[in-house]
N, C-alpha and C positions, 0 to 999 in steps of 0.2 A: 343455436348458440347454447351451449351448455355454460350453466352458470353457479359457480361455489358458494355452499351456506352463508357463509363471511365475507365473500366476493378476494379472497385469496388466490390468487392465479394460479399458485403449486397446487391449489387443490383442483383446480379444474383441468388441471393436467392430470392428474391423477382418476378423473374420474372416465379422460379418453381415454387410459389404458385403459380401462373395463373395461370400456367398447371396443376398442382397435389393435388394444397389444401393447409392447413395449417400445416399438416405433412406431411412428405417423407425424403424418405432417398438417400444419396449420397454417392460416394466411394472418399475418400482421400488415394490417394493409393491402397492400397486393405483391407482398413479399415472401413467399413462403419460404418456411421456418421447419427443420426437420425436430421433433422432438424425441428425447431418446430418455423413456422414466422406469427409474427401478435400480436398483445398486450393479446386478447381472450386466446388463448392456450397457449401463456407463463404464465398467470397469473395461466390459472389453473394448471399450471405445477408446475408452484415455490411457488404458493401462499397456491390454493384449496388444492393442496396433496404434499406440499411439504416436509415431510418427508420423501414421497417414495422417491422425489426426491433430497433427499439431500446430495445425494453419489457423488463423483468428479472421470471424466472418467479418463482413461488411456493417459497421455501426457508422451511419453518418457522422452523428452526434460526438463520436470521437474521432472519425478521420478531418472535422472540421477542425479539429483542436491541433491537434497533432500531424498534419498532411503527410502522414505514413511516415514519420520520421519517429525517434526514439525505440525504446526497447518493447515496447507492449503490442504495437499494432503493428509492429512494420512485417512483412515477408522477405521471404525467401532467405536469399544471401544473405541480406542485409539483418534480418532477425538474427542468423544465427552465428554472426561475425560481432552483432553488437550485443548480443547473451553472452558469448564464451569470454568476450574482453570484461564483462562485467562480472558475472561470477568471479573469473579469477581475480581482480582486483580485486573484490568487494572481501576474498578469502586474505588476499595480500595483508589488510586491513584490519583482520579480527572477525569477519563476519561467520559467527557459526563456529568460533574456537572459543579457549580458553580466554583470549588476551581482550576480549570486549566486555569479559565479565565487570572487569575493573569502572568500566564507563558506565553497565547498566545500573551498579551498583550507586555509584554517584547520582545516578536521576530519583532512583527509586529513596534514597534519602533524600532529597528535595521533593519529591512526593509527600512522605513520611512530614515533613517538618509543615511544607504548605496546608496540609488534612490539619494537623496540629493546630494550627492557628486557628481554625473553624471552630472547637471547641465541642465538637462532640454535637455540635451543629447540623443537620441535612442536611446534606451535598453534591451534586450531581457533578462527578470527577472524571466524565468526558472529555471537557477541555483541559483540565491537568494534565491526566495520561497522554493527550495527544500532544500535551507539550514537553513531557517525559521521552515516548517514544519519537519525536520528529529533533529529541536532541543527540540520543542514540547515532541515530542516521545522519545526520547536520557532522558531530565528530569522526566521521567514515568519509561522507562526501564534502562539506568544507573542511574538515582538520581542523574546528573547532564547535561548541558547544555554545548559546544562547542564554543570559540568564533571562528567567520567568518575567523578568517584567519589560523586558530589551520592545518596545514599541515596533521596529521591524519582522523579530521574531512571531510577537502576538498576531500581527494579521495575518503574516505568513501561516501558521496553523487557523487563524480564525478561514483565511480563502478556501485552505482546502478540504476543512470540513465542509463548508457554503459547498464548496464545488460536488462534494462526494454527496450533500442533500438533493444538489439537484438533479446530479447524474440517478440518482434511485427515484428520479419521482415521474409520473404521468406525463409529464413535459416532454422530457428526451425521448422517452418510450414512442410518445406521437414524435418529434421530431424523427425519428429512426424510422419510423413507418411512411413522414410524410416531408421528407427533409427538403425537397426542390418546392416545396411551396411553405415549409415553416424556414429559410433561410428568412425569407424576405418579411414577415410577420412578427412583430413584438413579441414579447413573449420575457419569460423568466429563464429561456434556454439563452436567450442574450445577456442574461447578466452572469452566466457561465462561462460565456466567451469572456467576459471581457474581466473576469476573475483571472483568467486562464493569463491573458496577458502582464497582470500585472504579477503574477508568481514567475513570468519568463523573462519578467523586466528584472525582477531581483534574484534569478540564477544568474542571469547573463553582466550582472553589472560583480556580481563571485566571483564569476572564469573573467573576466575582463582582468579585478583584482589579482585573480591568479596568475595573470599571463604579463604580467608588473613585477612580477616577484619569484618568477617560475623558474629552479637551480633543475636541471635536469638529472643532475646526479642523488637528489634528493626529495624526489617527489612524497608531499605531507598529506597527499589524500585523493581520492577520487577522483576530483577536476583536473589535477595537476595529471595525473596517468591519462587522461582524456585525453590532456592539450599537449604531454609527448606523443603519444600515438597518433594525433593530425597533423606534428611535426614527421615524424619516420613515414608518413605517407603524403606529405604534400605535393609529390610529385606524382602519385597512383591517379589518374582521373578517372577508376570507378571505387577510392576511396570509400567506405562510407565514414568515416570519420570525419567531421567537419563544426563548424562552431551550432549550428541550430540544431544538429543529432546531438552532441552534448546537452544544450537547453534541454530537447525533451526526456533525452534517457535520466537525467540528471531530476527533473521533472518526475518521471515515470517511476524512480524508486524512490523520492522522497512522498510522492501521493501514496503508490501502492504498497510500500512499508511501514508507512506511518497510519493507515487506518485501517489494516490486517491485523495488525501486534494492537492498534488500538482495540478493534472489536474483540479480538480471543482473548485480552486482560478484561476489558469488562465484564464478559461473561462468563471468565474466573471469578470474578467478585460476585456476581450475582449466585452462581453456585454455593459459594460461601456462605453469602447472606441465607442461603434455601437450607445448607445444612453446618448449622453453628460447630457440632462435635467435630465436623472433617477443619470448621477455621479453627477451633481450640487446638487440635494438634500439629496444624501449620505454627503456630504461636510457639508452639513449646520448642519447634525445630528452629526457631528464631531468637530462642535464648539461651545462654551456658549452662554450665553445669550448679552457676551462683545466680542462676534469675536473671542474669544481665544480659541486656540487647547486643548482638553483635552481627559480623556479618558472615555466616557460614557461606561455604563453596557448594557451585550447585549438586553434586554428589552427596552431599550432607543433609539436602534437600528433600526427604522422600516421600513427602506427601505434597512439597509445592511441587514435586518434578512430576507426580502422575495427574496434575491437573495440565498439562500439556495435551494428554487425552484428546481436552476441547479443540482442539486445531482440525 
C-alpha cells in the first residue's frame, strides 16, 4: 500500500503513475477502479472519445438516493432524453444568455448588503453565497426567488450543503466499497438518506403546487415544462417523463448547480484575498466615471470575467 506525505489520495495516485504509468487499476474494496492520471489521457478520455466515455459508474451511495432516475446517474436513453429536455429548457429560461444577468445581479446585491450588515466583521460567506446562488436556480426552476431569511428556503440550502459534506467524506467512500453490508449499519451515511428525502418532500409539494396552477400556454419555469412534457407523453409507456424523474432531475440541478457556482465564487474570493492589486482593480471596474457604485454589464467586466479562468 503506497501511502501520501499528508495521506491525500490525489497524491498517492500520483505516485502509481511513477510506478505504472498513466493508467492502472486499483481495488476499493473488492471493486476495481480504472485510474486514468495526468492531463494527456484524461483529455483523450473525456475529450478525444468522450462518448464512449460518457457513461457514469456504479456509486451505491448515490444509486440509493436517486434509483437511476433524475439527470446525473441515469443511462442510456433515459440520460440523454432527460439532458437534451433540460438544457434546452434551462436555455428557454436565461441559462447562459444575456436575460439571467438581471436575476444574478439582484442576489449579488443582497449579498453586497447582507456582508454590509457584518461590519467589516470576519465572515465565513459559504452559506450566503449558497443562498445567492440556489436563488439563481430557485427563479429558473420554481419561477420564483426565496428571501434570505424565508425558514423553508434556509434548510433547504442548509440540507444540501449537510448532504454535499457527507457525500465527500470517509463514510460514502466505505459505503461505495461496502454498500450491501453498510445499507443495514448506522452510520452518518443514514442521515444523508434521510436529508435526501426531506429536499424531495419539498420539490414535490412545488410540482404538486405547479400542477394547481399549471396554464399550458404559459409555462413560468422549469417544473411547469416538466409537467407539459409528462402530459404530451402520458400515453408513451417507455416515457421517461414522470413525476419522480421530475423530483430527481429537479433535485439534480438544484444540488449540482448550486454547489459548483458555489465552490468557483469562493475560490474567486480567496484569489482575491491572495492578490489585493487584481481586487483593487475589480473595484475600480465596479464604479463610474464619478466614484459611484453601479451595475456594469458583464462585457464591461474585464478583470471579474478572466477570473472565470477558475472554472
Amino acid at each position: 500500500m503506497v501511502k501520501g506525505q499528508d495521506n491525500h489520495f490525489f497524491l498517492v495516485c500520483l505516485q502509481l503513475k511513477e510506478k505504472y504509468g498513466s493508467v492502472y487499476t486499483i481495488y476499493l474494496g473488492s471493486k476495481p477502479v480504472v485510474v486514468l492520471c495526468g492531463y494527456q489521457v484524461v483529455k483523450e478520455a473525456l475529450v478525444d472519445q468522450g462518448e464512449d466515455f460518457s457513461e457514469r459508474g456504479d456509486f451505491p451511495v448515490i444509486t440509493q438516493i436517486t434509483q437511476g432516475d433524475g439527470i446525473v446517474f441515469s443511462h442510456g436513453e433515459k440520460w440523454k432524453a432527460l439532458r437534451r429536455f433540460a438544457v434546452q429548457t434551462l436555455r428557454e429560461f436565461g441559462m447562459g444568455r444575456r436575460s439571467i444577468e438581471k436575476q444574478i445581479q439582484v442576489e449579488a446585491q443582497c449579498v453586497v448588503e447582507e456582508l454590509a450588515k457584518k461590519k467589516a466583521e470576519p465572515v465565513d460567506p459559504t452559506f450566503l453565497i449558497s443562498c445567492a446562488v440556489s436563488n439563481v436556480i430557485c427563479s429558473i426552476i420554481f419561477g420564483d426567488r426565496f428571501d434570505y431569511e424565508d425558514k423553508k428556503f434556509l434548510t433547504l440550502v442548509g440540507l444540501m450543503n449537510e448532504n454535499f459534506r457527507h457525500l465527500s467524506s470517509s463514510w460514502a467512500q466505505i459505503y461505495n466499497m461496502f454498500s450491501r453490508v453498510m445499507y443495514y449499519l448506522p452510520g452518518p451515511h443514514k442521515k444523508l438518506f434521510k436529508n435526501l428525502e426531506m429536499l424531495c418532500s419539498f420539490i414535490l409539494e412545488m410540482a404538486k403546487r405547479h400542477q394547481e396552477t399549471l396554464d399550458p400556454n404559459f409555462p413560468r419555469d422549469f417544473i411547469d415544462c416538466f409537467l407539459l412534457k409528462m402530459l404530451q407523453e402520458k400515453e408513451d409507456p417507455h416515457t421517461h417523463f414522470h413525476m419522480r424523474t421530475l423530483v430527481m432531475s429537479t433535485h439534480n440541478l438544484f444540488f449540482a448547480g448550486t454547489e459548483t457556482t458555489n465552490t468557483t465564487l469562493r475560490y474567486g474570493i480567496l484569489i482575491l484575498m491572495k492578490y489585493p492589486e487584481e481586487q483593487g482593480e475589480v473595484g475600480k471596474q465596479r464604479r463610474g466615471p464619478a466614484g459611484a457604485p453601479f451595475r456594469p454589464a458583464r462585457h464591461q467586466l474585464l478583470w471579474a470575467s478572466s477570473l472565470h479562468q477558475i472554472r
